[in-house]
KOLMAR-359625 format. One record per residue (C-alpha): x, y, z; residue in three letters. Coordinates in pm, 1 decimal. Layout:
<pts>
pt u=X; v=Y; w=Z; resn=ALA
...
</pts>
This chain:
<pts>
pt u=-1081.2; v=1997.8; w=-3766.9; resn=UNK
pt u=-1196.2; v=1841.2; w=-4053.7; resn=UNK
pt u=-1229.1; v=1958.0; w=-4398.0; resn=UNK
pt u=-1552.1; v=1966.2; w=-4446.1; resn=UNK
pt u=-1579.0; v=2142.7; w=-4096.7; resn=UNK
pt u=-1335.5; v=2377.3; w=-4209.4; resn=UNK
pt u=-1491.3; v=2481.0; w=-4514.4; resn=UNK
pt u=-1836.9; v=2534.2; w=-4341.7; resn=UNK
pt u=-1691.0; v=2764.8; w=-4101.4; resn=UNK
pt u=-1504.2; v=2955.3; w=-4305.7; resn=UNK
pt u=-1824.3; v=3007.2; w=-4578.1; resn=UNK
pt u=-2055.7; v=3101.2; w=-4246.8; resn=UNK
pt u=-1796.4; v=3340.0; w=-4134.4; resn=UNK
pt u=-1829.7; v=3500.8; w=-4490.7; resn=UNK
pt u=-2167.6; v=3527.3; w=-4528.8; resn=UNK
pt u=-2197.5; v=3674.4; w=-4159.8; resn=UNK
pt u=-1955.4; v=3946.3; w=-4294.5; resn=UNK
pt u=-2202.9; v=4137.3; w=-4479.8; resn=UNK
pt u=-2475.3; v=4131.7; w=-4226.6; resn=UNK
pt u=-2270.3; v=4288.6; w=-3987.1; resn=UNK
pt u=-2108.2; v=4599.9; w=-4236.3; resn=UNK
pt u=-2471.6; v=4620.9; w=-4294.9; resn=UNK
pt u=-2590.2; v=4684.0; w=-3986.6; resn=UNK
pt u=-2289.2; v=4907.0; w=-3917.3; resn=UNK
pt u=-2380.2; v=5111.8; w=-4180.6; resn=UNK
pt u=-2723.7; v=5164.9; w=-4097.4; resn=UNK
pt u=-2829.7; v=5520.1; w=-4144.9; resn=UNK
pt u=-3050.7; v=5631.7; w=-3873.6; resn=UNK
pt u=-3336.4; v=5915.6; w=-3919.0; resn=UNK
pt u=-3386.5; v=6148.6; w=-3588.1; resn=UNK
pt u=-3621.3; v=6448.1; w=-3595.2; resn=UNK
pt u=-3605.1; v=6748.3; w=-3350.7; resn=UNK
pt u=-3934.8; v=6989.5; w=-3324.5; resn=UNK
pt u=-3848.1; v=7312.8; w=-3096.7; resn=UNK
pt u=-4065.2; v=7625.3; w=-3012.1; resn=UNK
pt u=-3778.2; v=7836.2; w=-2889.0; resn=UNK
pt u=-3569.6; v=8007.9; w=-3125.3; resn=UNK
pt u=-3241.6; v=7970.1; w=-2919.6; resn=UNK
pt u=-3284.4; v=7610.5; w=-2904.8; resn=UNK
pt u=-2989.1; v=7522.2; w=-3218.2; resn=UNK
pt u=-2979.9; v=7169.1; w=-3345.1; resn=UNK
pt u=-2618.6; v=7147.2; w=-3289.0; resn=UNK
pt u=-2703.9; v=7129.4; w=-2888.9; resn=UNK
pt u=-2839.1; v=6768.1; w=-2995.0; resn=UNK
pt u=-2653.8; v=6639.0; w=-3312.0; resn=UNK
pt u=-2271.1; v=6786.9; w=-3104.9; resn=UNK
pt u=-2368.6; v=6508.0; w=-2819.9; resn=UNK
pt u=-2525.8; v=6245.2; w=-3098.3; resn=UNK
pt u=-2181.9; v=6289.8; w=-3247.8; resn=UNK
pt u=-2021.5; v=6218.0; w=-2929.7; resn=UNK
pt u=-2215.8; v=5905.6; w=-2928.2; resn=UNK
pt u=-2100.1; v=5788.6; w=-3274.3; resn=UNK
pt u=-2402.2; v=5917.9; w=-3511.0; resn=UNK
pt u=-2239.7; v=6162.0; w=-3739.8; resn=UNK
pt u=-2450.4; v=6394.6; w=-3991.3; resn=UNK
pt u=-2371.6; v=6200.3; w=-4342.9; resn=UNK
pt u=-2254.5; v=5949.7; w=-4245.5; resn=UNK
pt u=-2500.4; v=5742.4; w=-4021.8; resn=UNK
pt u=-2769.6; v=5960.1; w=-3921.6; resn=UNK
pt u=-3039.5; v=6191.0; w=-4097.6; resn=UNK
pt u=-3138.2; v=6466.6; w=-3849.1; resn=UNK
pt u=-3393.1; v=6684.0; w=-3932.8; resn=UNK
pt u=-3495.5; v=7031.0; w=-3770.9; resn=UNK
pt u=-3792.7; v=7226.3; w=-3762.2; resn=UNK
pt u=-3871.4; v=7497.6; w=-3489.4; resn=UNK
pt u=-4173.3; v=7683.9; w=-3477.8; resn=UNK
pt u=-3968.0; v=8039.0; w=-3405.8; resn=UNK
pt u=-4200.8; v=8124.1; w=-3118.2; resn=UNK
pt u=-4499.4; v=8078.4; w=-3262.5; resn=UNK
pt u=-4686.7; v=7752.7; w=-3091.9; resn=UNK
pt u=-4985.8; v=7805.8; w=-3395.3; resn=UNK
pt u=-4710.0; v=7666.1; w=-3609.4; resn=UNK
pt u=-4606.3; v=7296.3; w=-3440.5; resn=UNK
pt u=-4906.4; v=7137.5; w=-3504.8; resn=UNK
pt u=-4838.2; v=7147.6; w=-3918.3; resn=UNK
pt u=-4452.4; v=7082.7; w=-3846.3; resn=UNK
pt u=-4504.3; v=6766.3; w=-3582.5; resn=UNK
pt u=-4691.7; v=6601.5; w=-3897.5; resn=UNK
pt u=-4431.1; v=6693.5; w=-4109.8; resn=UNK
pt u=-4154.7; v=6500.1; w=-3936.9; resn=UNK
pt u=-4380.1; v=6194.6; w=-3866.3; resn=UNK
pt u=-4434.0; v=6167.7; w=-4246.5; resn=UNK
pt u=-4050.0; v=6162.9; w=-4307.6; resn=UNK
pt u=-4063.4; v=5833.0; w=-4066.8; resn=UNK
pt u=-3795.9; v=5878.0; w=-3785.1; resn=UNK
pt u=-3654.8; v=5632.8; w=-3582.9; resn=UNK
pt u=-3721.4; v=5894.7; w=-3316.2; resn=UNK
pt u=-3851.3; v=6210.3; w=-3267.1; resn=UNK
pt u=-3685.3; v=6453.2; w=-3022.8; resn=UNK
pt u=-3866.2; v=6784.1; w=-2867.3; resn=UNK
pt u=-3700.6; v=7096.9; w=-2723.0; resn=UNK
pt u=-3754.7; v=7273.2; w=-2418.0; resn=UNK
pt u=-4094.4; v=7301.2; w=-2314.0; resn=UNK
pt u=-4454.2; v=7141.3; w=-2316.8; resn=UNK
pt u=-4587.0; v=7266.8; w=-2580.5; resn=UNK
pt u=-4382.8; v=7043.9; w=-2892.1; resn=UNK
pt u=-4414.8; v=6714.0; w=-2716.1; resn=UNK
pt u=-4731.6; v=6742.9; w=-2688.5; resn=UNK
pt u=-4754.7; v=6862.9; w=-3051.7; resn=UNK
pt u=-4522.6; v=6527.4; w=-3176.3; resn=UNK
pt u=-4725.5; v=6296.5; w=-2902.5; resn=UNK
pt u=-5078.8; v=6387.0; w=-3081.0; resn=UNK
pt u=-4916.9; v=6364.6; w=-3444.8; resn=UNK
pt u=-4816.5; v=6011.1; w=-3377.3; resn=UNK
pt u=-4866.3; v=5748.4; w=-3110.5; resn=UNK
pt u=-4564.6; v=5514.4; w=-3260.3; resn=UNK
pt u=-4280.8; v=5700.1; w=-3321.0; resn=UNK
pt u=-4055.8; v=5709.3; w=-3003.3; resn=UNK
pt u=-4065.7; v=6089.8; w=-2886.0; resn=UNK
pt u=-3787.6; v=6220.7; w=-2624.5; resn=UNK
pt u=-3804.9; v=6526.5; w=-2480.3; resn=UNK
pt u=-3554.6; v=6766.1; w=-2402.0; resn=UNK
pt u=-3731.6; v=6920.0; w=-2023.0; resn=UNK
pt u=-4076.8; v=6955.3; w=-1945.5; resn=UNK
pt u=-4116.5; v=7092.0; w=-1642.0; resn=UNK
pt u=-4449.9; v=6878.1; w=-1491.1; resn=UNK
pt u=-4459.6; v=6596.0; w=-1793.4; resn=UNK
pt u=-4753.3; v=6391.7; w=-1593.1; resn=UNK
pt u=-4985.4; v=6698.1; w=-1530.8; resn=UNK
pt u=-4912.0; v=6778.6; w=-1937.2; resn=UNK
pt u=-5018.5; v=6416.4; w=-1985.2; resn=UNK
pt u=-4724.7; v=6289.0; w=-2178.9; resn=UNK
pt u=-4630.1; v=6024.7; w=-1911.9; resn=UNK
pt u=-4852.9; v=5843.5; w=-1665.8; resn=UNK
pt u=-4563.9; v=5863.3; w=-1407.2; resn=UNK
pt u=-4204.6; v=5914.7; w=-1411.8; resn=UNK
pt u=-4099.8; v=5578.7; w=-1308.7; resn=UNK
pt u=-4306.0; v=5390.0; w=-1609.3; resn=UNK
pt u=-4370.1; v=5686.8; w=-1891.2; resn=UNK
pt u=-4595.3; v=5441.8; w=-2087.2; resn=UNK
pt u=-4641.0; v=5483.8; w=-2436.6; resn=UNK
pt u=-4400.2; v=5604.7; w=-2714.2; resn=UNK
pt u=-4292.1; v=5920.7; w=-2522.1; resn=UNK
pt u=-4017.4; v=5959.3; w=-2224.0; resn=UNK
pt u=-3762.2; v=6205.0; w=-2190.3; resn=UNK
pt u=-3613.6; v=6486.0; w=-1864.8; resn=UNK
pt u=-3829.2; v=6664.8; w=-1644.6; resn=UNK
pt u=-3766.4; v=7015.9; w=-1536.9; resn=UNK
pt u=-3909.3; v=6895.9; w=-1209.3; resn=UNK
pt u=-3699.1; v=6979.7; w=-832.0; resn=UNK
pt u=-3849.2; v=7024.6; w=-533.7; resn=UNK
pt u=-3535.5; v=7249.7; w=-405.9; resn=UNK
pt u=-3583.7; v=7439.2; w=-702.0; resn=UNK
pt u=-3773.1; v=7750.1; w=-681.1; resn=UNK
pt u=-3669.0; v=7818.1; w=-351.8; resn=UNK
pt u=-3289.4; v=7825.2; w=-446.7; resn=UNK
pt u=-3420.4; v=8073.5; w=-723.7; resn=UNK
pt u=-3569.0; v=8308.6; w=-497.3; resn=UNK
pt u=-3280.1; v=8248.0; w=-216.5; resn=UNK
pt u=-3036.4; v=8387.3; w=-490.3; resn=UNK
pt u=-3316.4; v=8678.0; w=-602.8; resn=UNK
pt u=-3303.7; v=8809.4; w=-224.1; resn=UNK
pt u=-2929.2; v=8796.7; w=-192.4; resn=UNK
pt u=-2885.0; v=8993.8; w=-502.8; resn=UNK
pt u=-3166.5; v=9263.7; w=-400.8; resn=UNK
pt u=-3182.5; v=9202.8; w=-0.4; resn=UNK
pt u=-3428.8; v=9390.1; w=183.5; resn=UNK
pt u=-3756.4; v=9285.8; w=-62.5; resn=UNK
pt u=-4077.8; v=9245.0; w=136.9; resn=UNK
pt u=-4249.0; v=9147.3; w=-221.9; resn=UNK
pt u=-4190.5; v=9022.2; w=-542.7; resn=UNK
pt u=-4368.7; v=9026.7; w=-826.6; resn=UNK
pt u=-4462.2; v=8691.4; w=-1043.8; resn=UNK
pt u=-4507.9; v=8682.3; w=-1401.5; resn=UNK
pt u=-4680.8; v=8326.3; w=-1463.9; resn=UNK
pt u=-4950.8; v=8122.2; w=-1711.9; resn=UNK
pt u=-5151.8; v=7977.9; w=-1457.0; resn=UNK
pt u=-5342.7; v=7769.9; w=-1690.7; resn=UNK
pt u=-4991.7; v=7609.2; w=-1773.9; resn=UNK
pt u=-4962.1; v=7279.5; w=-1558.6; resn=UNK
pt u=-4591.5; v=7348.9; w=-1410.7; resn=UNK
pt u=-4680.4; v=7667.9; w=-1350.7; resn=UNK
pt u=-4930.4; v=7609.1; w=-1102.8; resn=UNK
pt u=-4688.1; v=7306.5; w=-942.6; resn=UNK
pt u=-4398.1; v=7579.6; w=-957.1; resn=UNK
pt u=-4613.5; v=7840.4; w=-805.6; resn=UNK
pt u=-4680.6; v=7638.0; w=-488.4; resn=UNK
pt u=-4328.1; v=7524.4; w=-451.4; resn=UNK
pt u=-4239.3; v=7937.2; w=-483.2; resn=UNK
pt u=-4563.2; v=8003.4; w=-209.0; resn=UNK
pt u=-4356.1; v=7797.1; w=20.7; resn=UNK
pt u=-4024.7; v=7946.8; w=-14.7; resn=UNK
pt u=-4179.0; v=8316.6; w=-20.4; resn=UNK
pt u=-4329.5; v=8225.6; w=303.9; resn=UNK
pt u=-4036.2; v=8101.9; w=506.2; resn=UNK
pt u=-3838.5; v=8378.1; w=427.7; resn=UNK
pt u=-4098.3; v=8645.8; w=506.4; resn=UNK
pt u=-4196.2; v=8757.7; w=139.3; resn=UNK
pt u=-4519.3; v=8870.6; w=-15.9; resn=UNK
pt u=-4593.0; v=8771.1; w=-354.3; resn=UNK
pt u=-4734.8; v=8986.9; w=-598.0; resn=UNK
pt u=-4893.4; v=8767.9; w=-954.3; resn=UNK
pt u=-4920.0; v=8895.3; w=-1277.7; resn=UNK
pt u=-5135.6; v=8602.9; w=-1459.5; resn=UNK
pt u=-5113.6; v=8604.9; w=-1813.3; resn=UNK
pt u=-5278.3; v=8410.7; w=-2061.0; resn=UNK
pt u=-5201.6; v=8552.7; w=-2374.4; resn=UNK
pt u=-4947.7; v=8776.7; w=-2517.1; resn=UNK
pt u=-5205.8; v=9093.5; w=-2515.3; resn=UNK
pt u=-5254.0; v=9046.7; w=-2161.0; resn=UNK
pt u=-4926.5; v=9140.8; w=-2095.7; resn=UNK
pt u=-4865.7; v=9595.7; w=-2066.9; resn=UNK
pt u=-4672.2; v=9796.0; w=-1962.9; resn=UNK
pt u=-4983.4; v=9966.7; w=-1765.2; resn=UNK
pt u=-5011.6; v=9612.6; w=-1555.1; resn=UNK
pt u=-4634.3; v=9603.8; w=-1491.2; resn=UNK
pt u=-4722.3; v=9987.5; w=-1339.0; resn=UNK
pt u=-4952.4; v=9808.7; w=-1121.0; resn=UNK
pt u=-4793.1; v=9555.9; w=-1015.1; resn=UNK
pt u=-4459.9; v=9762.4; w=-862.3; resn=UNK
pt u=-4733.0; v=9998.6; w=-771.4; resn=UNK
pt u=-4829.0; v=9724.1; w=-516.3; resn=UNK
pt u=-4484.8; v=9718.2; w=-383.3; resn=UNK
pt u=-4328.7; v=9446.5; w=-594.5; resn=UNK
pt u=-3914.0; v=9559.8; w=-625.4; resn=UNK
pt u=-3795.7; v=9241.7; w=-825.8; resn=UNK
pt u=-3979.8; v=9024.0; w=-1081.6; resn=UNK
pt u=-3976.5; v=8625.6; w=-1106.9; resn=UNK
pt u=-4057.2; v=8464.0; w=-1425.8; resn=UNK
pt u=-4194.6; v=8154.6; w=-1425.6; resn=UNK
pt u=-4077.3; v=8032.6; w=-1763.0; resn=UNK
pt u=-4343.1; v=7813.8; w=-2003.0; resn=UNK
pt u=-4373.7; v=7897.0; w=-2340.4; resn=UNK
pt u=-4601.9; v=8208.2; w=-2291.0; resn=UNK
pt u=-4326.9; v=8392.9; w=-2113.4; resn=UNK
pt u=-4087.9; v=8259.4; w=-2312.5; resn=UNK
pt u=-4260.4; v=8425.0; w=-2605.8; resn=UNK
pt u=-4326.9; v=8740.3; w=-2397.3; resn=UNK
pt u=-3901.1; v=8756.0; w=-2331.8; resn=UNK
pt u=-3821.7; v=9091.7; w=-2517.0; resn=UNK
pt u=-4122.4; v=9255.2; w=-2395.8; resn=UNK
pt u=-4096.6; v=9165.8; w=-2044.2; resn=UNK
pt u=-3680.2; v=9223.6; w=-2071.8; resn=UNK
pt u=-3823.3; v=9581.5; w=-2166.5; resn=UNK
pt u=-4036.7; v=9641.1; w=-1913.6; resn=UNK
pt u=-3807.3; v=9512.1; w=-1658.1; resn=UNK
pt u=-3536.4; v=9766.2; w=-1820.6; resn=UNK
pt u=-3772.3; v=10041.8; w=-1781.9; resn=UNK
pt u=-3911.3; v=9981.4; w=-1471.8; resn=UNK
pt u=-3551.9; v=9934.2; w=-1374.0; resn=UNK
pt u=-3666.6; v=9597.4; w=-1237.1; resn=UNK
pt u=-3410.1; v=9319.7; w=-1129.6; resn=UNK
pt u=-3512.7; v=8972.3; w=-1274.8; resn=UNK
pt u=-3475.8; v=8595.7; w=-1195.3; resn=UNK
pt u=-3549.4; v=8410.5; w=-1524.3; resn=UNK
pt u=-3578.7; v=8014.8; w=-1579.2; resn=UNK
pt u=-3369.5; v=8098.8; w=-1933.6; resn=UNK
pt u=-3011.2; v=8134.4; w=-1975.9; resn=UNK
pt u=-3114.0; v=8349.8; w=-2308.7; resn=UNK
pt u=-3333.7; v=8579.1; w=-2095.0; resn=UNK
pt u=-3016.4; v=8656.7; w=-1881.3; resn=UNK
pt u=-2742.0; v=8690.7; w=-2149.6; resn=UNK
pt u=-3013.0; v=8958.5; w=-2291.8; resn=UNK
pt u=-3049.9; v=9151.3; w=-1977.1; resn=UNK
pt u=-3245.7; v=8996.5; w=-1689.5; resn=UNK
pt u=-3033.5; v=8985.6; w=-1355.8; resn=UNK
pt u=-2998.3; v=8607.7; w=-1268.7; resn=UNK
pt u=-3038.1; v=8258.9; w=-1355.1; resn=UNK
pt u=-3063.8; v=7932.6; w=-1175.2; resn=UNK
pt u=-3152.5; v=7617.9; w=-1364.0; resn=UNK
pt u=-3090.7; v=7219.9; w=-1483.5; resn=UNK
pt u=-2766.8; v=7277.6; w=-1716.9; resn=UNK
pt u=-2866.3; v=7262.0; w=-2024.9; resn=UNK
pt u=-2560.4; v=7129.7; w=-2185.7; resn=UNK
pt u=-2657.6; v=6774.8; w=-1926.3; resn=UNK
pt u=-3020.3; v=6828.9; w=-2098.8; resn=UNK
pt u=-2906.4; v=6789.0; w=-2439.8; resn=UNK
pt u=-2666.0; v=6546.8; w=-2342.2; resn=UNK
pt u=-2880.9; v=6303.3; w=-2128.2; resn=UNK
pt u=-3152.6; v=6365.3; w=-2424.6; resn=UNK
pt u=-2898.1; v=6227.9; w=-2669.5; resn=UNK
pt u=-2826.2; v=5911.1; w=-2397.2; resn=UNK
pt u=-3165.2; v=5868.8; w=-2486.6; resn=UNK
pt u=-3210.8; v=5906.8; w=-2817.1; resn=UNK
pt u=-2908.7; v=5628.3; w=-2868.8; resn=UNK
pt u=-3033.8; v=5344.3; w=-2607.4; resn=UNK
pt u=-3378.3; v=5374.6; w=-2825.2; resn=UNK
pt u=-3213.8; v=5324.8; w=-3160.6; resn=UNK
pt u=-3022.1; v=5002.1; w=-2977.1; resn=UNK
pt u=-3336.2; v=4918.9; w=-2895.4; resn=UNK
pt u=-3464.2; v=5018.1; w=-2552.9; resn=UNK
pt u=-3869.4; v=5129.7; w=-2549.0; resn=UNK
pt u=-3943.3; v=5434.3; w=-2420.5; resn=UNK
pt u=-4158.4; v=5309.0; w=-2166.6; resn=UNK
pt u=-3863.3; v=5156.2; w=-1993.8; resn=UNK
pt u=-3694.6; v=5465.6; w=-1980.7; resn=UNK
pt u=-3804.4; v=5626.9; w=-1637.1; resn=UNK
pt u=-3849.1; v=6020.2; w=-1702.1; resn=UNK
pt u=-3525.1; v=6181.2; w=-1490.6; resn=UNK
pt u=-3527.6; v=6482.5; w=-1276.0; resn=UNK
pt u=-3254.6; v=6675.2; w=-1345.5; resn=UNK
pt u=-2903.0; v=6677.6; w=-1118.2; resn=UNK
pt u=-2704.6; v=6977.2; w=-1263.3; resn=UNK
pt u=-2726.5; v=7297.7; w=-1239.4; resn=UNK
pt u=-2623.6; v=7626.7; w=-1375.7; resn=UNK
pt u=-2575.3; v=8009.4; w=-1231.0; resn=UNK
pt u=-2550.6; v=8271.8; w=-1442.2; resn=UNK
pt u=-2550.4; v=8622.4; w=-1315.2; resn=UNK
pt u=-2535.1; v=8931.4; w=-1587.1; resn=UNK
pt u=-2320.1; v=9149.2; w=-1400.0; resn=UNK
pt u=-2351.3; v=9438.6; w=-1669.4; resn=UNK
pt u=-2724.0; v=9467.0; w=-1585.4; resn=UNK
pt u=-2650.9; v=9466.5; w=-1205.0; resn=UNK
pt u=-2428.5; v=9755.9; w=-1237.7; resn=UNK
pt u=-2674.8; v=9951.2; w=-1458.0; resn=UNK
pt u=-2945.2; v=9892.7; w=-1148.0; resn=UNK
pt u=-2659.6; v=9985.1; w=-905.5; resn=UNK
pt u=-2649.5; v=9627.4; w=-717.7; resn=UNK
pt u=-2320.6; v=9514.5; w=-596.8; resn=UNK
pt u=-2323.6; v=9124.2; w=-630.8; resn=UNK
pt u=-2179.4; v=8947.8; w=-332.6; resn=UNK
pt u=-1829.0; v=8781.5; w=-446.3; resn=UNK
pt u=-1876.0; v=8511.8; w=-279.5; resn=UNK
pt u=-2184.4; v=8441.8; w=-550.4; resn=UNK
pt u=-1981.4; v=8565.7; w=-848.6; resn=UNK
pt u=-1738.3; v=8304.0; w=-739.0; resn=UNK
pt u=-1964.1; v=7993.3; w=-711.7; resn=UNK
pt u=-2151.5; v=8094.2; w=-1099.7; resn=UNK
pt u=-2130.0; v=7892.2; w=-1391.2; resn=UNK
pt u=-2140.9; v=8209.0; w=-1591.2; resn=UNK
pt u=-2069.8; v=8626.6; w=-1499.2; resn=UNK
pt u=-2161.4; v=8800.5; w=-1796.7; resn=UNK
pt u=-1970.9; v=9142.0; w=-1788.3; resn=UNK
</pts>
């Protein structure tokens, strides 16, 4: 090699050297909005870490959840958009995507699990999101009739079951017919309790309804119910009703039994996401996924206190036995 050669390469080589510690030491900025109070922001930044974007070091994350009150996620979607993420992230449910998605129309938004993201209108389809917003669907057709399979073999011998549902929530109209299905193949009558807003929901109505003849209650979980959780979990206690919930929180605080996407492979598949958009990736090339995991949980302290006996062979197959 020549000189001259030599003493090119070696000055490019040096002057590349910068560039790249630079963009190694980019700090990225990620914003989470959730509704839910369980939802922690260590549930995203532990798998971000995982990834290689640690707190301090490389990435900015910023939380802000709306403690169960959807009147609040408007003001606190705007807020993170005006900090300028590189993307925005949303927790469980429909209600904050939708809050980021009308705050800003640039910013790529992930979200955590909605459970019918094209009838919400934050995709067009699943396969090609469109837009700036992408994320994991709460969407299975399986799933609500596993849920009410494992209701009936923890209380056999229903002939109804009541519903507790927002039917002017777009999954819980898709869920509903999904349930319809199930209810019908295996001989059950369905008993709704539509609610629309949190006043809507008594104890005199949950008279009614096992009045009617409903012995268990199904929640369909959107973030109505979800706010309704303690009252419904007393209701249920004092009706001494046995309940299938769509929450892992809802169970660990007394319903019966729950059967749902894992939501450790939420968080985790939301951080996948997160990190291929900060490489670079649009969201609209990030097909929406269905989710492929699943968790049992069965709170076998509540079972007792109703005087079930849990078959062992489902206490051996659950994720979780809370005792």
């Amino acid at each position: 090699m020549k000189r001259r050669e030599f003493i090119g390469l070696i000055v490019g080589t040096a002057g590349a050297w910068p560039l790249s510690a630079h963009a190694q030491s980019k700090t990225y900025r990620v914003g989470l909005l959730t509704l839910d109070t369980g939802e922690d922001a260590s549930q995203f930044t532990g798998p971000l870490r995982d990834l290689g974007y640690v707190e301090g070091k490389n990435l900015n994350f910023e939380h802000r959840s709306a403690d169960g009150d959807p009147g609040r996620l408007a003001a606190m979607a705007e807020e993170l958009v005006r900090a300028k993420p590189d993307v925005l992230v949303a927790g469980w449910g429909t209600l904050a995507p939708k809050a980021l998605k009308t705050a800003t129309a640039t910013i790529p938004i992930v979200f955590a699990t909605v459970g019918d993201p094209i009838g919400a209108g934050l995709v067009q389809t699943l396969a090609r999101p469109g837009g700036n917003v992408t994320g994991l669907s709460g969407q299975s057709a399986e799933l609500k009739g596993k849920q009410l399979q494992l209701l009936l073999t923890c209380v056999p011998g229903q002939r109804a079951v009541g519903v507790l549902l927002n039917p002017d929530t777009p999954y819980s109209a898709l869920a509903l017919k999904e349930l319809r299905v199930a209810a019908d193949r295996e001989g059950i009558r369905l008993e709704l309790l539509e609610v629309r807003r949190p006043p809507e929901f008594t104890a005199a109505r949950m008279d009614a309804l096992v009045a009617s003849g409903a012995t268990s209650l199904f929640v369909i979980e959107d973030p109505l119910t979800a706010n309704l959780r303690a009252a419904v979990l007393d209701q249920v206690s004092r009706l001494r009703l046995p309940a299938m919930s769509g929450s892992v929180g809802a169970v660990r605080s007394g319903a019966l039994i729950t059967y749902g996407p894992s939501q450790r492979d939420i968080y985790r598949r939301a951080a996948e996401y997160v990190d291929k958009i900060l490489k670079g990736t649009t969201p609209s090339e990030l097909p929406v996924e269905q989710p492929t995991k699943f968790q049992l949980v069965i709170n076998l302290k509540t079972a007792k206190a109703l005087g079930l006996v849990i078959p062992p062979s489902l206490l051996a197959i659950a994720d979780e036995v809370i005792e």
